[in-house]
Chimera marker file (.cmm) of the C-alpha trace (Angstrom):
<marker_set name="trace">
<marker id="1" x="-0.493" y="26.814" z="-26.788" r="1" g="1" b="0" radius="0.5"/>
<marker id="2" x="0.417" y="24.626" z="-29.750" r="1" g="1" b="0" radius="0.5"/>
<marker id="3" x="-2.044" y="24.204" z="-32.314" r="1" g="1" b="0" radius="0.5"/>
<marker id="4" x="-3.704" y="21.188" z="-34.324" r="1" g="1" b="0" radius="0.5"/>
<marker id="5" x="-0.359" y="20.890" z="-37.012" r="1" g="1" b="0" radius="0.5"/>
<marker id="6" x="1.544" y="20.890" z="-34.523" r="1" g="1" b="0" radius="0.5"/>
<marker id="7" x="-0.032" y="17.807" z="-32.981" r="1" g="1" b="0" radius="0.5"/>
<marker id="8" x="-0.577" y="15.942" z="-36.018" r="1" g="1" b="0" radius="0.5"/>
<marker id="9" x="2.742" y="16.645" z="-36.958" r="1" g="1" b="0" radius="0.5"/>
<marker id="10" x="4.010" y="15.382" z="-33.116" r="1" g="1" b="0" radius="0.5"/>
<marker id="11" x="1.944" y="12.784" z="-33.276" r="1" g="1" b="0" radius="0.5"/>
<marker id="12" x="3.364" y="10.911" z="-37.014" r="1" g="1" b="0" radius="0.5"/>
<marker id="13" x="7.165" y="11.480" z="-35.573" r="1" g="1" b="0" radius="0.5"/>
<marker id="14" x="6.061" y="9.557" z="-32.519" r="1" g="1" b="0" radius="0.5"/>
<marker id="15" x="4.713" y="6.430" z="-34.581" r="1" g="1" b="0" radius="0.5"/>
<marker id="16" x="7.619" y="7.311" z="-36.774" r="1" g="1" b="0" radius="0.5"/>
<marker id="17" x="10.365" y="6.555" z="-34.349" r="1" g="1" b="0" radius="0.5"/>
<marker id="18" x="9.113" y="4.876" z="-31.697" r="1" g="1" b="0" radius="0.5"/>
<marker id="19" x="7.402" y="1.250" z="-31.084" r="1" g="1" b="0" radius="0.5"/>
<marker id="20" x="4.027" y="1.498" z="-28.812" r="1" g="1" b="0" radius="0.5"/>
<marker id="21" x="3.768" y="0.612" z="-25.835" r="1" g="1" b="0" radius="0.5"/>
<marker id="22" x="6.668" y="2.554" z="-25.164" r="1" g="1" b="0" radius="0.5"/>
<marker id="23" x="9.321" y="4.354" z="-23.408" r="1" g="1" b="0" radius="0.5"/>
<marker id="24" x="9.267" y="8.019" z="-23.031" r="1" g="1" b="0" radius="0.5"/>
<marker id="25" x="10.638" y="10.737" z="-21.029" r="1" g="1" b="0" radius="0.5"/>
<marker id="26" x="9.129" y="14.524" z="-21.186" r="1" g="1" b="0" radius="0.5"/>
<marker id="27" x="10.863" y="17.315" z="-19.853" r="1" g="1" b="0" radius="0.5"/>
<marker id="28" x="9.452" y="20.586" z="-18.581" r="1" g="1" b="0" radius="0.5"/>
<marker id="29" x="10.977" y="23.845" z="-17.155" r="1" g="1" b="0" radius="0.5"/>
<marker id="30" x="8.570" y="25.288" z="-14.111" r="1" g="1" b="0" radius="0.5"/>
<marker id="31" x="9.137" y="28.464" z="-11.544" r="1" g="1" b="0" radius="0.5"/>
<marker id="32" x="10.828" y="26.952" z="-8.359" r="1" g="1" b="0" radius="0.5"/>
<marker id="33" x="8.169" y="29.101" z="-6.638" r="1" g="1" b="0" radius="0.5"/>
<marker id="34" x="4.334" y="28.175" z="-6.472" r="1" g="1" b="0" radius="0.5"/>
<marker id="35" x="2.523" y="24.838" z="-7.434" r="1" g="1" b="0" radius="0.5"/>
<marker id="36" x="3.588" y="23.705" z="-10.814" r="1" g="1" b="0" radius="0.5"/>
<marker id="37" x="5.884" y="21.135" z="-9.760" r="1" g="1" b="0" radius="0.5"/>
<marker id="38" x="3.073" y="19.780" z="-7.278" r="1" g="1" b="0" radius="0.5"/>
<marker id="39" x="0.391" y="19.934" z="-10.446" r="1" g="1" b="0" radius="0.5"/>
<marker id="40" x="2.389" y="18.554" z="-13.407" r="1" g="1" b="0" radius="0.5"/>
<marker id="41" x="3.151" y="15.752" z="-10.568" r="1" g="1" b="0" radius="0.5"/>
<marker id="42" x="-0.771" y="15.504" z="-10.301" r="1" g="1" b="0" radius="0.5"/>
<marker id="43" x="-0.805" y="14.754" z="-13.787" r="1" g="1" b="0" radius="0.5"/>
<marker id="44" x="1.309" y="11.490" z="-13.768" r="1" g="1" b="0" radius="0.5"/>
<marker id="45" x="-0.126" y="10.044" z="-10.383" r="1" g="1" b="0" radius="0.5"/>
<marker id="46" x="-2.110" y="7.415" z="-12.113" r="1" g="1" b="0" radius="0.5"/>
<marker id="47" x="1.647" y="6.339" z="-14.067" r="1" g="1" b="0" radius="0.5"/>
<marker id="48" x="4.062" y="4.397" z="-13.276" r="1" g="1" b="0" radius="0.5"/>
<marker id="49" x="7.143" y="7.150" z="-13.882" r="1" g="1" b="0" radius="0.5"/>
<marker id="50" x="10.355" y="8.065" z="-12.705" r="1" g="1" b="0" radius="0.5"/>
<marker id="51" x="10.855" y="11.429" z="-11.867" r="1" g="1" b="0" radius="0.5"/>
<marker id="52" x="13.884" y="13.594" z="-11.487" r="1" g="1" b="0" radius="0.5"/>
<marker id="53" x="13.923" y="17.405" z="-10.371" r="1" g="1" b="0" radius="0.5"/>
<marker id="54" x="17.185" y="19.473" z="-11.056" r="1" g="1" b="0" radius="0.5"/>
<marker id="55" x="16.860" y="23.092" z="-9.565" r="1" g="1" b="0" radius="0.5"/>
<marker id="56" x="18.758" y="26.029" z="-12.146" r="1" g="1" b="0" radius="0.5"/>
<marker id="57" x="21.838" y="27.622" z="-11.194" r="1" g="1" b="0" radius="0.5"/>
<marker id="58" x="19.940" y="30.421" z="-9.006" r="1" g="1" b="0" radius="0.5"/>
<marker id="59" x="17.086" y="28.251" z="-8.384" r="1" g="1" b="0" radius="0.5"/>
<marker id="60" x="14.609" y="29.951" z="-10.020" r="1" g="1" b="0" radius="0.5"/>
<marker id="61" x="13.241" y="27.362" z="-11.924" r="1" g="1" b="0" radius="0.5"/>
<marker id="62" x="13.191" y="23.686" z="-11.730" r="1" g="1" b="0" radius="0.5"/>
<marker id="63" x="13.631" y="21.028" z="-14.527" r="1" g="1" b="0" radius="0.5"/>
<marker id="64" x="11.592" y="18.088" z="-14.425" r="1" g="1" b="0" radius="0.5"/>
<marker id="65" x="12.028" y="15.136" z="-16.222" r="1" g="1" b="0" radius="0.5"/>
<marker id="66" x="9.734" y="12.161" z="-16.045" r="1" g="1" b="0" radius="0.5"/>
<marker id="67" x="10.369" y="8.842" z="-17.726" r="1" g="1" b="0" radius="0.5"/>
<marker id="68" x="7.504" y="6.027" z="-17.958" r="1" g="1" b="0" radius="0.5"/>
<marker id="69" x="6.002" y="3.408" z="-20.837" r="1" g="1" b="0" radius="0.5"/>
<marker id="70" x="2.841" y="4.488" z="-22.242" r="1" g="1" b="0" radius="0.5"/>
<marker id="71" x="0.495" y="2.926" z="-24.575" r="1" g="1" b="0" radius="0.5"/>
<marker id="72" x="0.601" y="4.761" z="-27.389" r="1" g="1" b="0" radius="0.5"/>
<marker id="73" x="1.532" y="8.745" z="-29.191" r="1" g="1" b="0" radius="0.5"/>
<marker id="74" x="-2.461" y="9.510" z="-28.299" r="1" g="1" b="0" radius="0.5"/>
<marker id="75" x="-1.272" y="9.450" z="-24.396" r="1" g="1" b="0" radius="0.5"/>
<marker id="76" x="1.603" y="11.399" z="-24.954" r="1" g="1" b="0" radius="0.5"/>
<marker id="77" x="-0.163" y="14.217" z="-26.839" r="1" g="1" b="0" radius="0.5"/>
<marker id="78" x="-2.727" y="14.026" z="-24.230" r="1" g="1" b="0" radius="0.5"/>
<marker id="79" x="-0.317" y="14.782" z="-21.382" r="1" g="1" b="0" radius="0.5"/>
<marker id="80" x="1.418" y="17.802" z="-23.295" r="1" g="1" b="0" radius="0.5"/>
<marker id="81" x="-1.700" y="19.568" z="-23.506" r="1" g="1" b="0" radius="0.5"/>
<marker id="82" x="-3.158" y="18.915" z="-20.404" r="1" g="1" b="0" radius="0.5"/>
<marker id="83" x="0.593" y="20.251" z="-19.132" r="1" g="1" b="0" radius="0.5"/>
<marker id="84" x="0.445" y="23.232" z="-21.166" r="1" g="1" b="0" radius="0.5"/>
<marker id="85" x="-2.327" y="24.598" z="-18.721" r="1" g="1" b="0" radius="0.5"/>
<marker id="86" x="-0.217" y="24.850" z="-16.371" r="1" g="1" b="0" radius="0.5"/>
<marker id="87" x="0.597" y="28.656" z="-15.675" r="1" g="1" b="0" radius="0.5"/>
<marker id="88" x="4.479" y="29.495" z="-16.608" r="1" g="1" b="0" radius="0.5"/>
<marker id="89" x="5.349" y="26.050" z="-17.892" r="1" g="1" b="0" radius="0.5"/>
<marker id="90" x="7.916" y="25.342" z="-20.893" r="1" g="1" b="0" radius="0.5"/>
<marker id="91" x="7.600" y="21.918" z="-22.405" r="1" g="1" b="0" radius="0.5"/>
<marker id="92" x="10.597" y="21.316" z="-24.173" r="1" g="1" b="0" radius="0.5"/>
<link id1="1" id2="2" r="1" g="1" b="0" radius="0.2"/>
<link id1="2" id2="3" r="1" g="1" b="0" radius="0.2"/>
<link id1="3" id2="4" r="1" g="1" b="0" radius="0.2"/>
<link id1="4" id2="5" r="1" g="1" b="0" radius="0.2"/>
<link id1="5" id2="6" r="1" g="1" b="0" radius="0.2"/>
<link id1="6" id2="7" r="1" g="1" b="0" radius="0.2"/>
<link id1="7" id2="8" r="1" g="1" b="0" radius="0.2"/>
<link id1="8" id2="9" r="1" g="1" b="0" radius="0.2"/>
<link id1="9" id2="10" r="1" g="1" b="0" radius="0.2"/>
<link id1="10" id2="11" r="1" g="1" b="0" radius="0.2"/>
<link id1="11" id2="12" r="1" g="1" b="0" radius="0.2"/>
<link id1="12" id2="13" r="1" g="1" b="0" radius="0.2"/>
<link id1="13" id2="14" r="1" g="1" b="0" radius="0.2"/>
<link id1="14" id2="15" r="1" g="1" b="0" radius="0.2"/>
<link id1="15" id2="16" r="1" g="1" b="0" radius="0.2"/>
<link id1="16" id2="17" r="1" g="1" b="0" radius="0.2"/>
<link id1="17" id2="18" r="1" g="1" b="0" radius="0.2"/>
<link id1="18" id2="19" r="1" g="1" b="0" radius="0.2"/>
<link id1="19" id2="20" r="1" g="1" b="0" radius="0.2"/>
<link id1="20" id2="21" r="1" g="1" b="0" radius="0.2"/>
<link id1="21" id2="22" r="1" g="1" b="0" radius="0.2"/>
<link id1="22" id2="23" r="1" g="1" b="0" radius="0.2"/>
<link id1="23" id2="24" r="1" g="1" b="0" radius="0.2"/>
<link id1="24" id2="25" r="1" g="1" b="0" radius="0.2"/>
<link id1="25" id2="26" r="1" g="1" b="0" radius="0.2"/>
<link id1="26" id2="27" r="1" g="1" b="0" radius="0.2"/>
<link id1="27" id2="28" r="1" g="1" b="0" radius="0.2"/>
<link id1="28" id2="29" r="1" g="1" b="0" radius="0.2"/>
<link id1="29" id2="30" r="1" g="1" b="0" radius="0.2"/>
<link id1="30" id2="31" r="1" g="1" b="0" radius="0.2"/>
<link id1="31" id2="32" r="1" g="1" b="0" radius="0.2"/>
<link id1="32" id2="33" r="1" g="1" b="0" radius="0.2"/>
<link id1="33" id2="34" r="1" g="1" b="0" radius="0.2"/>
<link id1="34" id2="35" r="1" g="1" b="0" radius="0.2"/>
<link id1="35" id2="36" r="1" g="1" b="0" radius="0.2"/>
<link id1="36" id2="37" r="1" g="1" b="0" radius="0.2"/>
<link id1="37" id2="38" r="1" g="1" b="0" radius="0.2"/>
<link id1="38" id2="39" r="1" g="1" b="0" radius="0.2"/>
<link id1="39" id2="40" r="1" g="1" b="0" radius="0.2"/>
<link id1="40" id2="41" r="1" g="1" b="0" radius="0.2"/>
<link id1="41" id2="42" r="1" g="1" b="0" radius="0.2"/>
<link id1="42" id2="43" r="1" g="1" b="0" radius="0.2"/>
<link id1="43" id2="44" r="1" g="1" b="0" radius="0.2"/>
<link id1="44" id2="45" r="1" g="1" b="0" radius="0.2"/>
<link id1="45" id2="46" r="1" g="1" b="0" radius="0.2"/>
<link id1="46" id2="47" r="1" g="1" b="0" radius="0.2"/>
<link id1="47" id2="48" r="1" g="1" b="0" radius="0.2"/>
<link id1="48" id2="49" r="1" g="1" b="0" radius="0.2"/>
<link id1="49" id2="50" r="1" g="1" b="0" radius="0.2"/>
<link id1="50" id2="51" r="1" g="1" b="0" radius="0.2"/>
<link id1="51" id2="52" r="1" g="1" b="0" radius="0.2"/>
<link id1="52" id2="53" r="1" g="1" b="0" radius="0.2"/>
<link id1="53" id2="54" r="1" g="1" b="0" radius="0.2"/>
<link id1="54" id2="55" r="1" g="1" b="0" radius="0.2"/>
<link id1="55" id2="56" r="1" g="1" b="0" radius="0.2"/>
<link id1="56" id2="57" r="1" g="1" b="0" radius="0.2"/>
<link id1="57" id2="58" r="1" g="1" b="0" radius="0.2"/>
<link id1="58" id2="59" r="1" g="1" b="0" radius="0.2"/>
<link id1="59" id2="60" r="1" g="1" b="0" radius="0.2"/>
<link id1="60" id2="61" r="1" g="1" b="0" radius="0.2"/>
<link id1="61" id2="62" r="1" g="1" b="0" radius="0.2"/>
<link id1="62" id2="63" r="1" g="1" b="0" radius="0.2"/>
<link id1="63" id2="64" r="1" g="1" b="0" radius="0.2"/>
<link id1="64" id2="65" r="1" g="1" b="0" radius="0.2"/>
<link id1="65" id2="66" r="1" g="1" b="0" radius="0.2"/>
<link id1="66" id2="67" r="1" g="1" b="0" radius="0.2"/>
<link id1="67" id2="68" r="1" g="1" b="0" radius="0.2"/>
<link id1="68" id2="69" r="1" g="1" b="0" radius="0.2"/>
<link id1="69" id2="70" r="1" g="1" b="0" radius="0.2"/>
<link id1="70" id2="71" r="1" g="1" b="0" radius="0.2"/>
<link id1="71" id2="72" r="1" g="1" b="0" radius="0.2"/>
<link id1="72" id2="73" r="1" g="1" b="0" radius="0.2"/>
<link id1="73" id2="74" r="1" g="1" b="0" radius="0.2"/>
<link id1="74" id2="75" r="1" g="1" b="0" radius="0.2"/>
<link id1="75" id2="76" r="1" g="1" b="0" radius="0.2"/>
<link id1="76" id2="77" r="1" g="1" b="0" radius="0.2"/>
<link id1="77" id2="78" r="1" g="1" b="0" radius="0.2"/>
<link id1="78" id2="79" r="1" g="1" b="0" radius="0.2"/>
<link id1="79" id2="80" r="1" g="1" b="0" radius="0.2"/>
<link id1="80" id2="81" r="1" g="1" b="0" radius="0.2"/>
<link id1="81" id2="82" r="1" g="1" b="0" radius="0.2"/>
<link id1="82" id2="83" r="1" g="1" b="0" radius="0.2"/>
<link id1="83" id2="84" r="1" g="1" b="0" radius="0.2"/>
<link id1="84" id2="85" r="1" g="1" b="0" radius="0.2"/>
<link id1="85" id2="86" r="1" g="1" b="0" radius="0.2"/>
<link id1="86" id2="87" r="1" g="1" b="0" radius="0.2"/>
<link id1="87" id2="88" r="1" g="1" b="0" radius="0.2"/>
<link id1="88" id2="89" r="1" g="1" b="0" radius="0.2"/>
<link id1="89" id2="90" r="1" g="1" b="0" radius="0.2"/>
<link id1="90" id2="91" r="1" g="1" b="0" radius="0.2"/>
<link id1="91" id2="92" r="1" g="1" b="0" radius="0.2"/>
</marker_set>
């Protein structure tokens, strides 16, 4: 779990480089096995994203990219965290 810095720190670079509303894409890394894919897609139901799954090599894991406009860095950071309890995810 990332910690308060971290966030503040995310959440300047976002203002930074970006104009809000926005475009942004997240990527995450999730076991091909068990519910994370079905969960983190529980999390952007209520979005209007584009999502693309790529399996790994020996399809263990599954990358998972998902591209939308959101409102501002506050949603953003609000999404990574409530991904982050999701068991065996990397955000990346």
């Amino acid at each position: 779990m990332k910690d308060d810095t971290f966030y503040q720190r995310f959440y300047q670079q976002l203002l930074d480089t970006s104009s809000w509303p926005g475009v942004y894409v997240f990527k995450f890394i999730v076991p091909a096995s068990g519910n994370a894919e079905e969960t983190l897609s529980a999390l952007f139901a209520n979005d209007e994203v584009k999502t693309s799954v790529r399996a790994s090599s020996k399809g263990k894991y599954n990358s998972i990219s998902v591209s939308g406009t959101f409102d501002s860095p506050d949603v953003i950071i609000e999404k990574y965290k409530q991904a982050a309890k999701i068991p065996n995810i990397i955000q990346l």
